[in-house]
N, C-alpha and C positions, 0 to 999 in steps of 0.2 A: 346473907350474901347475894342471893337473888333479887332481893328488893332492891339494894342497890346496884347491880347491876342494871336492873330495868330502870331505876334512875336516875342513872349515867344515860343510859339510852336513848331515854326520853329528852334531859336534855341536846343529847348533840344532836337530835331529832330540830328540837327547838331552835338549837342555832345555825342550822344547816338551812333551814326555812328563808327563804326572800325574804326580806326587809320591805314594810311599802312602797318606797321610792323604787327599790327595785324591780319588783312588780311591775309598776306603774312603768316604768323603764322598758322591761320586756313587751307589757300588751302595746306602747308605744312603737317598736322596733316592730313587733309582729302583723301588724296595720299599717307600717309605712310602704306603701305599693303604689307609689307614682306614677307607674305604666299601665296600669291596668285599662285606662280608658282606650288605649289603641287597640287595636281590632286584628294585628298581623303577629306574630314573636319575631316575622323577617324584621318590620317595622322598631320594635324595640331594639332587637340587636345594632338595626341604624343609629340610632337616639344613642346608644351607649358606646359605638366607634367612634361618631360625630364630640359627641360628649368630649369624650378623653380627648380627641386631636384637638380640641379645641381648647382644652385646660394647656396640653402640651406647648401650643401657637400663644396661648398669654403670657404663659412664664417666661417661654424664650422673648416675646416680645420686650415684657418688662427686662430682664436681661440686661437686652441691648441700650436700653434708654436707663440703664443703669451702670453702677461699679462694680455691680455683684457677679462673683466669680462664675461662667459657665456652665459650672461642676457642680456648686449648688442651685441654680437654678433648675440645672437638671435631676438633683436629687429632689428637690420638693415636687418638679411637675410631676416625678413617677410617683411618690407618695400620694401627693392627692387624687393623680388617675386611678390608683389601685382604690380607693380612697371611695370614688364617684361610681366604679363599679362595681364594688361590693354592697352599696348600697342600694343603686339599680339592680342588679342580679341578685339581690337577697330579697326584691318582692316579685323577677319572676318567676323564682325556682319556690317561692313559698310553698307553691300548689301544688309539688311535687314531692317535697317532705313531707306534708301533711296527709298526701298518699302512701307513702312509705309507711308512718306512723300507722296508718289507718286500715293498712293492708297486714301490718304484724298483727294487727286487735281483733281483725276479721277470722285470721290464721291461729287466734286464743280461744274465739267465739265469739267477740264481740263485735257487733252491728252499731252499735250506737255512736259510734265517731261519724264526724261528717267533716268534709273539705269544704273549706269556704271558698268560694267559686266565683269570685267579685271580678278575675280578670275575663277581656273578650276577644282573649285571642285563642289559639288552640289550644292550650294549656290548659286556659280556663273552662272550652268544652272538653275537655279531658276531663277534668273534676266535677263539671257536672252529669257524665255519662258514670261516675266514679260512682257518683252518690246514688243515682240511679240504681244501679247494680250490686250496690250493697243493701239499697232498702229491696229491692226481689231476693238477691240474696238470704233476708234477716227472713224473707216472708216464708220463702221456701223450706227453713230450716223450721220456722215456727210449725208450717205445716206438717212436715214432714214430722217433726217431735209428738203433736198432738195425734196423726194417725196412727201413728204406733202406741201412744197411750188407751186410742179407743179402739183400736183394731186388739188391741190386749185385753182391755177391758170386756170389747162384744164377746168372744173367742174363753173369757172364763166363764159368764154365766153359764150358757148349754152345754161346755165341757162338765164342769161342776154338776151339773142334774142329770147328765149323763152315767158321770163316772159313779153318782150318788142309786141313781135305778140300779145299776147293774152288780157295786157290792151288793146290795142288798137281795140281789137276786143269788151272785155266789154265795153269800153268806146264810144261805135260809129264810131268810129275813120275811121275806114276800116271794110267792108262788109267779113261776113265768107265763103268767096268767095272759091273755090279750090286753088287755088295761096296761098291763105295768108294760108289756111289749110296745103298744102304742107310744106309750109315755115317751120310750126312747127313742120311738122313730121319727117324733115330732121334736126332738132335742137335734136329731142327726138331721134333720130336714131343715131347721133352723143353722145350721153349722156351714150346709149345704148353698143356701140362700145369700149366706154374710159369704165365701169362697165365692159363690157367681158373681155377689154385685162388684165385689174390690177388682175382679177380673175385668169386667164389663167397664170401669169406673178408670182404669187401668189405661186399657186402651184406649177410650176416647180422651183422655188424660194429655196422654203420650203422642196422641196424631196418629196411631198405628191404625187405626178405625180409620177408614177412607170412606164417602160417600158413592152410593150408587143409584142416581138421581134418575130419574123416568115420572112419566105421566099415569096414571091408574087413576083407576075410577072408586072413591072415598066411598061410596056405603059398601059394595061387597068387600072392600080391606077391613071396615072396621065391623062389618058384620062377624068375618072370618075371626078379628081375634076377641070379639065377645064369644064368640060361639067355640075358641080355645079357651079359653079361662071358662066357661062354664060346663064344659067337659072336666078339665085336669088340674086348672088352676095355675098354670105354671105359667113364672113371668123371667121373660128374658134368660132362661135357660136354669130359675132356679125352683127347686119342688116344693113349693107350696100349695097349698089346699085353699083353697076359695069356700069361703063360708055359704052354705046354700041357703041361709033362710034371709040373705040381701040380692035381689032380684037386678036385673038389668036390661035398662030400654034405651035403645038406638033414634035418635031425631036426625035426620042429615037432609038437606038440600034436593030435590030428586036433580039426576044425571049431572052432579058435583066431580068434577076433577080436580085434581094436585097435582103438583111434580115434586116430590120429593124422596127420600130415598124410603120405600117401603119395611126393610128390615129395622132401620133404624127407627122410622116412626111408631112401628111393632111396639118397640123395646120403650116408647116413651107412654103410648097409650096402655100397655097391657102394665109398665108400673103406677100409671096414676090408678087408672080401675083397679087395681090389687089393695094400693092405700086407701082406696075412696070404703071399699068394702071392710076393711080392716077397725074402720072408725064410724061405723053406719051401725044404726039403731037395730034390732030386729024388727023383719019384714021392713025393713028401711029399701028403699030404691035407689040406684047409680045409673046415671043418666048422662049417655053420649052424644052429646051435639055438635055437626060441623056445619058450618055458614060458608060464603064466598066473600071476602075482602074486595069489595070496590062490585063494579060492573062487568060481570061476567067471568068474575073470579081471574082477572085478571092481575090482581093489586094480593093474591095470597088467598088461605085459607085461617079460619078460624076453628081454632078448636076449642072446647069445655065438656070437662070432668065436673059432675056433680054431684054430691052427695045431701043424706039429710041427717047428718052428723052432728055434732058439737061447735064444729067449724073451728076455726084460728084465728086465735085473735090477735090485734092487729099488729099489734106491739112483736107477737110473732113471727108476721108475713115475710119481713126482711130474709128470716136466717133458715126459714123451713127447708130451703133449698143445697142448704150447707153440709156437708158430711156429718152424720150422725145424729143429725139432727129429728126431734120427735115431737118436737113443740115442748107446751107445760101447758098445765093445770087443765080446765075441761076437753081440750084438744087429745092430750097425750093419754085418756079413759075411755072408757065403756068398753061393749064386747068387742071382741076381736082387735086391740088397740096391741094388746100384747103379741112377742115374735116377730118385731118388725126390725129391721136391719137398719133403717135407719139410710139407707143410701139409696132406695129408689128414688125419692123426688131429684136427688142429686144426678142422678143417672139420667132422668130424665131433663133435668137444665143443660145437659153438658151434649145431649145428641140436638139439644134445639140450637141451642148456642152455634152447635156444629152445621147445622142447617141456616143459620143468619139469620133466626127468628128471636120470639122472644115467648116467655112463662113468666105468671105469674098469679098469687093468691086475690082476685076479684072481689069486690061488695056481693052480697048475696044477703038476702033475707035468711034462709035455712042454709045450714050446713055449711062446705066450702064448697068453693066455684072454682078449682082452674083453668085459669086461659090461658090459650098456644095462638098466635102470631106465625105464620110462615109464609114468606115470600109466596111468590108468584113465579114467574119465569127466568126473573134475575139470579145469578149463579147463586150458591151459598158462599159463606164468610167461613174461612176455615179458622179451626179453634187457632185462638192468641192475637188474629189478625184484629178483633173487635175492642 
């Protein structure tokens, strides 16, 4: 009984289907938009009152220069007026349907409809500002989907080794020895880390992060946050531990200035140096150098983070800057590679970006190189403007 049911179903499926000629019928009528080359919808509206008085003024004309009774003349001229503007008005409302349709699909989840955007009058930039805003739209939502899969994802490993240390410690299992205490506080410290940077990542995000842009003098700042990170290791407000047996030396310019916002800069130098150490040899060196861009550092400074690491390889450089990101294969090993959150270098694109500079992964013989790019005296580019 089911079987035929399903096929009864199927065929009225089948004959409920367009025919080719109908098809062919539809994408015909669907493409007919004769107006579309004017440039005004005032302008079309014209073309389509001229239009009809104009069908109007023939019929009566023949009319007159005819037998034909008044009444039919005037029924055919309103026939074909209605006639000429249905046809007119069904390609410039096309772009408005297909909005419609395309706003229900958005409202289901789907992104992938687009408005065909062929007219150039406002309508037609209606459709295209349409399309526009549904691909940010698809992107937002792509993004937004994926950080919650990795923000869940970071959030169970060290919950997991966590919750794994401490039955074991209620259960007898293992003595709450220092070792096994450590264990945990480098689970929480990690936990700690991923909370700081999604905050930090957050607000410069968001635009809530404002700049606070001044002149300073580049070796005692960067002196300062080498000499922070090899005290306590702490970057950008989260508790991590600096490996001591990867050393750090300072190259800068002598009587080098900047103008740029000092806390911010903090927050981008103190997470490269964090990453550079994370992925550096033992007794490996991280090496900070800042240059002047142009004549008298007029034209910006440069910055470079260097390590003598594995480096990234190239095919990588693109994406290292993207949330979560950790590279692959010799990049993402060696000591200290592990416990990384994965959103520093992100943290750091997002305050240079914010400053109207530029970051990026460098040629280097050993290790990785990154360069910073930052303006000179010209304002910064606030996030979204670039």
């Amino acid at each position: 009984m089911s079987a035929t049911r399903g096929a009864r179903s199927s065929v009225q499926q089948e004959a409920a289907r367009p025919g080719p000629l109908r098809r062919a019928a539809q994408r015909v009528w669907a493409d007919l938009r004769p107006l579309d080359p004017l440039r005004s919808i005032k302008a079309k509206l014209a073309v389509l009152v001229i239009t009809s008085v104009c069908i109007s003024t023939l019929m009566v004309v023949l009319a007159l220069n005819s037998d034909t009774q008044i009444r039919i003349v005037m029924i055919f001229s309103v026939v074909a007026s209605l006639l000429i503007t249905q046809l007119l008005a069904h390609g410039m409302t096309a772009p408005l349907r297909e909005m419609t349709a395309a706003a229900r699909a958005m409202a289901a989840g789907d992104y992938s409809r687009e408005v065909r955007a062929t007219s150039r009058d406002e309508v037609g930039e209606l459709a295209t500002a349409f399309n526009t805003m549904a691909a940010d739209l698809e992107a937002a939502d792509r993004q937004r989907r994926e950080l919650i899969a990795n923000v869940s994802h970071e959030l169970r490993t060290p919950i997991a080794a966590l919750r794994a240390v401490l039955e074991n410690v209620v259960d007898g299992v293992v003595r709450p020895e220092p070792a096994t205490m450590a264990a945990a506080l480098e689970q929480t410290e990690r936990l700690g880390r991923l909370v700081a940077h999604l905050l930090d990542l957050s607000k410069i995000a968001d635009g809530v992060t404002s700049l606070d842009t001044r002149e300073f003098g580049v070796e005692p700042f960067l002196s300062g946050v080498l000499r922070g990170l090899s005290m306590d290791g702490s970057t950008s407000g989260g508790a991590s531990r600096r490996r001591h047996d990867v050393s750090l030396s300072l190259d800068v310019s002598p009587g080098l200035t900047a103008v740029a916002d000092p806390e911010r800069l903090h927050q981008v130098v103190a997470n490269l140096v964090d990453n550079s150490c994370r992925h550096s040899p033992r007794d490996g060196t991280v090496t900070v150098r800042a240059r002047a861009l142009g004549s008298g550092g007029h034209e910006g400074l440069l910055l470079e983070v260097a390590d003598q690491g594995p480096g990234i390889r190239p095919e990588d450089r693109h994406r290292v800057f993207e949330r979560f990101s950790r590279g692959s294969g010799a990049s993402a090993q060696g000591p200290g590679s592990d416990g990384g959150t994965g959103l520093g270098l992100a943290i750091a694109r997002w305050a240079v970006d914010l400053h109207g500079g530029t970051i990026a992964v460098a040629d280097s013989p050993v290790g990785c190189l990154i360069r910073i790019t930052l303006p000179g005296q010209r304002s910064p580019v606030r996030l979204g403007q670039t």
